[in-house]
Every structure is written in structure tokens, then in C-alpha cells.
N, C-alpha and C positions, 0 to 999 in steps of 0.2 A: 520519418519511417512510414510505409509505404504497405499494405495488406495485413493479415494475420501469419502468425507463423503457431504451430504445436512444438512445443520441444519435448522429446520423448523421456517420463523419467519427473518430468513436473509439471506445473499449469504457468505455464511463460508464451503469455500473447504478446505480440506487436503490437501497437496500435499507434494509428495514424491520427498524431495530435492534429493536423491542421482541419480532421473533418468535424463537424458539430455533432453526427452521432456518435461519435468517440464519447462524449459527455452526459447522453443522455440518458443513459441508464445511471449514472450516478445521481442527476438530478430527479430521475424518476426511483428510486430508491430513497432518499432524502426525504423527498415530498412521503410517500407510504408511511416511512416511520415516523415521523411527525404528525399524521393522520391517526396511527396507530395509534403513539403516546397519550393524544388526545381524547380519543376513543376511549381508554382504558379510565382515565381520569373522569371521564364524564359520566360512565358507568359506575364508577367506584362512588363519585360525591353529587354526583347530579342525581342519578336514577334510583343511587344506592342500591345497586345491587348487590346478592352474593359474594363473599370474595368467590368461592368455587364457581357461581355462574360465570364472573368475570374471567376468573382462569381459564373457564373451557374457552369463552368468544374469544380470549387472545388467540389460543392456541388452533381456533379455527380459522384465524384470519392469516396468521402465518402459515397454514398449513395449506390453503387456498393460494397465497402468496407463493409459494415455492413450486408451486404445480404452473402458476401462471406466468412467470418472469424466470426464464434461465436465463438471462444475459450472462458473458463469465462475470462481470462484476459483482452482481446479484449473488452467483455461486462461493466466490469469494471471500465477500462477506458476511455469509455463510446468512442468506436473505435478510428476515428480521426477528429471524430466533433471539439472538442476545439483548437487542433494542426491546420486543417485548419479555423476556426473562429479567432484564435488568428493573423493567419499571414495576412487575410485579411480586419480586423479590424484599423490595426496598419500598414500602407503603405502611410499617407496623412503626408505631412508637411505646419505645419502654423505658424503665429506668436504667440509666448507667452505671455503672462503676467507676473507680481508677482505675482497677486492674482492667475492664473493656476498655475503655477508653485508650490505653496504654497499647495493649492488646492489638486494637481494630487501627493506629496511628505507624504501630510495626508494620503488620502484614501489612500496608500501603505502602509504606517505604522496603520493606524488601521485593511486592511483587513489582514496583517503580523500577527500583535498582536493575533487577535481573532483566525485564524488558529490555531498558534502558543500554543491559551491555549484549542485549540480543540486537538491536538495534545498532549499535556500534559497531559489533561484528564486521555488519557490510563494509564496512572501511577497513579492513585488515584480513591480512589473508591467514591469521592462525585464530582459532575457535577450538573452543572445547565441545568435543561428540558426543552429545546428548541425540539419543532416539526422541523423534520427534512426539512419540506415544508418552513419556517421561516428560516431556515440557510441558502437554497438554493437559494431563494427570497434575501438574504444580498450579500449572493456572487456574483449574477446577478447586483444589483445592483452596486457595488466595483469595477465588471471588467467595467461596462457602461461606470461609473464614469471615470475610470481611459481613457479610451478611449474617453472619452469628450475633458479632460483637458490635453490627450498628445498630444506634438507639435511637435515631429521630427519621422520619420516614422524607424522602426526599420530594422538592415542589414539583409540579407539571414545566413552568420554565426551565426548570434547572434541568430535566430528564428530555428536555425536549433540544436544550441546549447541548446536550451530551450524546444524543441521538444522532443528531444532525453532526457533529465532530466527528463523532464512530466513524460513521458512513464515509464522508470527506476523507479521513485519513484511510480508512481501509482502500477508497479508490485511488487515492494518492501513491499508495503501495503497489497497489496491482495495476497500474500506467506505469509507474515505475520498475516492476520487473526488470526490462532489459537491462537495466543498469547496474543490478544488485548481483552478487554471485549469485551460483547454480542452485547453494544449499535453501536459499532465502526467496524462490521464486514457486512455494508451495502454496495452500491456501490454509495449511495450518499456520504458519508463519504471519499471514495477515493479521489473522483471528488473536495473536498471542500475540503479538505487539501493539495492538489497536485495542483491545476487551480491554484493558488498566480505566480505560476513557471512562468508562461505564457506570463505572464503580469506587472507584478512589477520589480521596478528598481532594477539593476544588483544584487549590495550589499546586497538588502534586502530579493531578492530572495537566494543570499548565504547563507543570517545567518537565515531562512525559512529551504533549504537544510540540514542544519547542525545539526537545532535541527530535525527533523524529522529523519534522520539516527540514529541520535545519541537515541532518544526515542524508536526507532524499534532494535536497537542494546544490549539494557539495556532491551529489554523485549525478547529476545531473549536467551539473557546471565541468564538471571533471571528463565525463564524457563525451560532451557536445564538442570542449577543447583539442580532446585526444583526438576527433574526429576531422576537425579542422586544420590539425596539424596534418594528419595521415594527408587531407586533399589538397594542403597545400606542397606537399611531399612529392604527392605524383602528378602535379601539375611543374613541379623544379625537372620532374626524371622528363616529364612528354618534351619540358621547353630542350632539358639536353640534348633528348633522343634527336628531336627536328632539328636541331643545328648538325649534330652530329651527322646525320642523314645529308644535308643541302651543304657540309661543306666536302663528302663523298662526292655525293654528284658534282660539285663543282673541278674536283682533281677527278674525276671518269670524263670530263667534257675536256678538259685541259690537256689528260694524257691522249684523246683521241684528235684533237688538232692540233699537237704536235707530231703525230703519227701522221696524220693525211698533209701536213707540212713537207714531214719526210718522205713522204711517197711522190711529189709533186715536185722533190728536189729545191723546196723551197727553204729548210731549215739553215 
């Protein structure tokens, strides 16, 4: 694929895998949030700051961030609002219940689930018509949730490790656009299938990861196929076309030296 393209109606780019800054704004987003995570954590246990100080400097650095970096992937991925939302969310330890515990193991597996068959979608051409404003409002709600009911605050690897996934899957999605239907090529759709990362327990975010590669993989395969079939298709019609063509000319040369035969009284 070959330039950018706008498709009117959603955020669906082209982009040209074979060049290297195709990738570099994914890798330059990676790297930030992974500086970010860092940052936050250094502040928090190094310098011991404020949580409120700490909160403003995230929120200054994202916001710096977003002014400085439109790439569409950066837009997408909606910069690194959620990567630092997620690490300053999740930094409190308290006692547990059964009933949290219970509680905060649900909302995981049902915001899992629903992702998981929003992601499946792309392979099927019947979906249920949910307003995009309605999924987005569930997903707010799910991360709330889950940030109500957790009890242990999460490490600097582990958040830096979920960081760095976010990012990777959310530009995995949005490279992958042209492959996905029309409905799934928004930048809400990124943010709602990719945020589970963020937030939910280790496992379920694996088997979350899993199927999402493995869905983007199978539409990938599928379409580079269909692709090749189409060019071997009209390389069968060009080989017809030319024969067709030169065995023409061959009966137009045939039927005109039999005519100049007969004109010469030579037939």
C-alpha cells in the first residue's frame, strides 16, 4: 500500500508498511510512555511527592504531549491520557473483601468478554448497533469499577509493561484499519478494544492480547490472499486477452493473402 488515503465518515489511513516512518511514531509513543510511567513512579517513591503534585506533573506532561505530537497514531491512541490515567489510578493499597474481590474478578471478565466479541465483530458481517457514545460510557464505567474494587497498587514493571502493550496494540489496530470493516476504522474503537490492557488482571489481559493479534492476523492473511488471487485473476484475463488479440491478427493477415492471391488469379 502505497500513500495516505482520508475516508470520509471515519479516521481510516493507508499506510505504507514497507517505509520505516510508517513505525515511527509508534516507537516514538512507546518510548514517552514508558518515560512517563517512570517519571510518575520516581515522583511518587523517589522524591515522595504529593499525590496532588504528582497528579498535576502527569497531567502537564500529557497535556504538553498532545500539543506536541499529532501523528494519526498518537491521535488514536488517544496520546498518553490512559497510559498516565491508568498508573495514577492504581497506586492505593487497602484491605480486601470476598465480596471485592469477587466483584473486581467479574467486571474483568465481563469488560474481557464484551471487548473480546467487539473484536470478533471484524470477522463477521452481523454485529449488534450499539452507538459508539453507549460503548464508551461501559468502558468508563468497567475501568471505574475496576479501580473501586482493587486492593493492591500495581508495580512500576508491571505498568510499564502494560504501557508499552497498550501502545503496540492500539498501533497494530490503527495499521490495520484497511482490513477491518467500515464500522471499526474509528478512533473510538482503538481506545475500546486496547484500554482492557490497562487495567485488568494479568491472565485476562493475555488471553484479551491473544485474541486481538490473532483476529488482526487472520484479516490480514485473508486480505493479502484475496489480493493475490484478484492479481492472479487479471494476469489469466491480460494472458487470454493477448492471445485472443494475435490469434485476430493472425486470421486478418490470412484472410488478406488470400484476397491478394485472388486478385493475382493465383488462388
Amino acid at each position: 500500500m502505497d500513500g495516505k488515503k482520508q475516508e470520509r465518515g471515519s479516521d481510516f489511513v493507508l499506510h505504507d508498511f514497507a517505509l520505516v516512518t510508517t513505525y515511527l511514531p509508534v516507537l516514538g509513543i512507546t518510548l514517552r510512555a514508558k518515560m512517563l510511567v517512570c517519571l510518575v513512579y520516581w515522583c511518587l517513591y523517589t522524591v515522595r511527592l504529593h499525590f496532588a503534585a504528582v497528579t498535576m506533573f502527569c497531567a502537564s506532561v500529557v497535556y504538553i504531549d498532545a500539543i506536541l505530537f499529532l501523528s494519526h497514531v498518537d491521535q488514536a491512541c488517544g496520546h498518553l491520557t490512559l497510559a498516565g490515567l491508568a498508573v495514577l489510578t492504581q497506586q492505593h493499597n487497602h484491605e480486601c473483601s470476598d465480596a471485592g474481590v469477587v466483584a473486581l474478578v467479574v467486571c474483568d471478565l465481563v469488560w474481557s468478554v464484551c471487548t473480546s466479541a467487539e473484536v470478533c465483530s471484524s470477522l463477521f458481517t452481523w454485529r449488534v448497533q450499539v452507538l459508539p457514545v453507549i460503548k464508551v460510557f461501559a468502558a468508563c464505567c468497567f475501568a471505574c469499577t475496576h479501580v473501586l474494587f482493587a486492593c493492591t497498587a500495581a508495580s512500576m514493571m508491571e505498568m510499564i509493561g502494560r504501557a508499552i502493550l497498550f501502545y503496540i496494540l492500539c498501533s497494530l489496530v490503527v495499521l490495520c484499519s484497511p482490513f477491518t470493516p467500515h464500522q471499526d476504522r474509528s478512533k473510538q474503537h482503538v481506545l475500546l478494544v486496547c484500554a482492557p490492557v490497562l487495567f485488568v488482571h494479568v491472565y485476562i489481559a493475555v488471553a484479551g492480547v491473544l485474541l486481538l493479534v490473532s483476529v488482526h492476523a487472520y484479516l490480514i492473511y485473508s486480505n493479502v490472499r484475496c489480493a493475490e488471487v484478484k492479481r492472479q485473476s487479471v494476469q489469466s484475463c491480460h494472458t487470454l486477452e493477448s492471445r485472443s488479440s494475435k490469434q485476430n491478427e493472425q486470421m486478418d493477415l490470412t484472410a488478406k493473402l488470400l484476397a491478394a492471391k485472388r486478385m493475382h488469379g493465383m488462388a
